[in-house]
C-alpha positions in Angstrom: 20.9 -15.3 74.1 18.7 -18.5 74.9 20.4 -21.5 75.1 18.5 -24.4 73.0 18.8 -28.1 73.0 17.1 -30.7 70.4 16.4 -33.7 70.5 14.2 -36.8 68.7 16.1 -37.3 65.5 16.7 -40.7 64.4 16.7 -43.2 61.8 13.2 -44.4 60.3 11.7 -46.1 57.0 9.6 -43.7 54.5 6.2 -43.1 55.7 6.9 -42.7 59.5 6.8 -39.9 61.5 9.2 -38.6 64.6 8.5 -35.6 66.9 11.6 -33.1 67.4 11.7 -30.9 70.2 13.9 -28.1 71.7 14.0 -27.1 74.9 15.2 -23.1 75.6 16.8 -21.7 78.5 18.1 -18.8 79.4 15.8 -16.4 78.9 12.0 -15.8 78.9 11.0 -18.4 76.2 7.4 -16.9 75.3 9.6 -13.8 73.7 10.9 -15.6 70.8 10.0 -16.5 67.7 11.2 -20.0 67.0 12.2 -22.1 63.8 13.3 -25.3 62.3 15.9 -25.3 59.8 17.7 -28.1 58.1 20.8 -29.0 56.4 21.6 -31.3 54.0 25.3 -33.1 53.5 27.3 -30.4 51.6 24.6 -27.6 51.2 23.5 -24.6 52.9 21.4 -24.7 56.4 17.5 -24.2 54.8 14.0 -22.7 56.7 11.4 -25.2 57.2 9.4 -23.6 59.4 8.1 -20.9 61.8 6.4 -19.8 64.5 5.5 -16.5 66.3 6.2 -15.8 69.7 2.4 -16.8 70.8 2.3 -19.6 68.5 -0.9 -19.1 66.3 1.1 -17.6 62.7 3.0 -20.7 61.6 4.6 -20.6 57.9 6.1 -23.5 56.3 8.7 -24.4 53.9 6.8 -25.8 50.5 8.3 -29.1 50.8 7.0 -30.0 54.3 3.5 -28.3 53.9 1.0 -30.8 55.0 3.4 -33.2 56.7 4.9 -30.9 59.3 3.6 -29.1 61.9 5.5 -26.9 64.5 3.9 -26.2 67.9 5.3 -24.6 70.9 4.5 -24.8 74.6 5.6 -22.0 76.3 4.8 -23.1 79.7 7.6 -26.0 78.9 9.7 -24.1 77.5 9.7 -26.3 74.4 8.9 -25.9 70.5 8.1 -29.0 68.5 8.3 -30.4 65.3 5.9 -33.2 64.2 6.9 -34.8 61.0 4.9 -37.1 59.4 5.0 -39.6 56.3 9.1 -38.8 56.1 10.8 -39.0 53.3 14.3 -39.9 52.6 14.9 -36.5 51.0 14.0 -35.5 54.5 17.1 -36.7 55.8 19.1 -34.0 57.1 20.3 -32.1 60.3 17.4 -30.8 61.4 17.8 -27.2 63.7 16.1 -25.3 66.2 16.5 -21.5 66.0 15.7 -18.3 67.8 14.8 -14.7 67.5 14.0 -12.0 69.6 9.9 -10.5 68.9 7.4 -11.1 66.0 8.5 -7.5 64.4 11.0 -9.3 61.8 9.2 -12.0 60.1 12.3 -13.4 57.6 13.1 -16.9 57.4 16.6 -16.5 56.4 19.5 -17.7 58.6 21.3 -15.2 59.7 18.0 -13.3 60.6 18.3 -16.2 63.6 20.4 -15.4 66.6 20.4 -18.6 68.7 20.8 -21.8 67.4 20.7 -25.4 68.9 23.5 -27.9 67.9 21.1 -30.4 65.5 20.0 -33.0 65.3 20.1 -36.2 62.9 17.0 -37.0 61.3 17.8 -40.4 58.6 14.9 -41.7 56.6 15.5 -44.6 54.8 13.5 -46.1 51.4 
């Protein structure tokens, strides 16, 4: 399994932006498909986006199309979320996940094998 770390949550107003990233290791990064997911107090963990294992096919959640974007650099190791005019209905633990190969394109969680610990994104009114 790769091992992922995230990091760049915080706490902003409405309207900003912050710039989550995850770092893998472990294994060879450029062979996974990578996602964010997020979970909100009390509900289940929900897909917000993707990203093949060469980063050009990218699918979003309808909520976040057109203020997210998800981006990987493969040579860092890394996979990014930009998130831009936030809103407090944003604010949730925000997840990196992992699966092996493009051949299973699902979005559901437990089509995810590896999963960071999260990290808090609060946006405030």
């Amino acid at each position: 399994q790769v091992q992922l770390v995230e990091s760049g949550g915080g706490l902003v107003q409405a309207g900003a932006s912050l710039r989550l990233s995850c770092v893998a290791s472990g294994r060879t990064f450029s062979d996974y498909m990578m996602a964010w997911f997020r979970q909100f107090p009390g509900k289940e963990r929900e897909f917000v986006a993707r990203l093949n294992t060469r980063g050009f096919s990218k699918y979003y959640a309808p909520s976040v199309q057109g203020r997210f974007t998800i981006s990987r650099d493969n040579a860092k190791n890394t996979v990014y979320l930009e998130m831009n005019n936030l809103k407090p209905e944003d604010t949730a633990v925000y997840y990196c996940a992992a699966k092996t190969g493009d051949d299973d394109m699902s979005i559901t969680v437990s089509s995810f094998s590896s999963w960071g610990q999260g990290t808090q994104v609060t946006v405030s009114s």
